[in-house]
N, C-alpha and C positions, 0 to 999 in steps of 0.2 A: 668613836671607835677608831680605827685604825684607817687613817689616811695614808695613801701612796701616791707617789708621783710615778707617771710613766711618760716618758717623752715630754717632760716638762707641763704635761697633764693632767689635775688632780683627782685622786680617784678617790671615792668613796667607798669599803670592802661592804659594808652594812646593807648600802643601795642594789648596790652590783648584786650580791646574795637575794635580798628582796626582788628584785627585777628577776633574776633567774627562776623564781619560785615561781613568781606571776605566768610566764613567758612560760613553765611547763603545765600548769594550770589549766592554761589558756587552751595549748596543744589538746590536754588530754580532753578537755570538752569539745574542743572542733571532733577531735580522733570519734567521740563518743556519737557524738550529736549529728555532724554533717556531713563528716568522710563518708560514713556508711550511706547515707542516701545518694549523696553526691555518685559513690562508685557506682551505688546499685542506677540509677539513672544513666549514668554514662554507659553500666552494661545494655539497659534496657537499648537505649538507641544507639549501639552498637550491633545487637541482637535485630532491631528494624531493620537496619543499613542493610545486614547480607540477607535478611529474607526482602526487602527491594531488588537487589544485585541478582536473586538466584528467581525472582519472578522478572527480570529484567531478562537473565539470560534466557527463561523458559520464551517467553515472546519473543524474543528473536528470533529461536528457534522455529516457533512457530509461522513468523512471516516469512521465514525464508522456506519454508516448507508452501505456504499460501500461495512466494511467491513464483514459484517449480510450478505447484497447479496450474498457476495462472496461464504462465507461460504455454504450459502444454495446450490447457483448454483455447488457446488463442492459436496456437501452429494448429490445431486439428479445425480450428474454425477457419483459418484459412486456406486450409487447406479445401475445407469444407463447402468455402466460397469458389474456387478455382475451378472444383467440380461441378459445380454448380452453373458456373459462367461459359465453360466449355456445351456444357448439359444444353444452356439455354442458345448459345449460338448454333449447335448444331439443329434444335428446333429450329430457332429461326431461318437459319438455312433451306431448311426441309419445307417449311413454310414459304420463304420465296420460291423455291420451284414451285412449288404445289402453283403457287400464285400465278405465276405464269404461264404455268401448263393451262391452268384454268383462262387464263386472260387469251389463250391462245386460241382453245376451244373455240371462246368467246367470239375471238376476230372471225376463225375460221367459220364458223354457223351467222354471223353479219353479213362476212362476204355469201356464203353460199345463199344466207335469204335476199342478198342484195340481186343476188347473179337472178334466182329466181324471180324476183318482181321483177328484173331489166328483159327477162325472158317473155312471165307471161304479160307484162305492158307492152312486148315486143309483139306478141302472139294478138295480143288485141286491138291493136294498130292494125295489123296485118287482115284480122277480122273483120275488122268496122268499115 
């Protein structure tokens, strides 16, 4: 058939024609066969990615929501402890006096049985 040169390079029309057949052939079977699963896969995990992304965004949301609770429930616990520590020093406070008054009693009823035996040991010296 009909040879041509182009650029000093021999062409075959016959080839060239054949190959072009093959070459849309080829296309129309991929077109048929694997484009269409190829796409639909590619929509599938597509379709995953933003439902990841929009349960991605929902947890976020979520921890930073968790993380506000948090916070509050830890300012009211501290708080909670402040009153608490104030609570228990002012017991204890109340409890050292207490203590002392009592320890005072204590001395004073010593001395006064002290005074008392130095009396009647006094009294029975004086007897005897």
């Amino acid at each position: 058939m009909g040879d041509i040169t182009l650029f000093g390079l021999p062409i075959s029309l016959g080839t060239m024609i054949y190959q072009a057949l093959i070459f849309t052939v080829l296309v129309f079977i991929l077109k048929k066969l694997v484009f269409k699963k190829l796409v639909g896969v590619l929509d599938s995990r597509k379709q995953h990615i933003e439902n990841q992304l929009q349960l991605t965004e929902q947890y976020k949301l979520e921890a930073e929501k968790n993380l506000e609770l948090s916070a509050e429930v830890l300012n009211q616990a501290r708080k909670d402890a402040r009153e608490i520590m104030r609570h228990s020093e002012h017991e204890a406070k109340l409890m050292i006096l207490d203590a002392k008054a009592q320890a005072k009693d204590i001395q004073k009823e010593v001395k006064e049985d002290a005074f008392r035996s130095q009396s009647f040991m006094h009294k029975d010296s004086k007897g005897a």
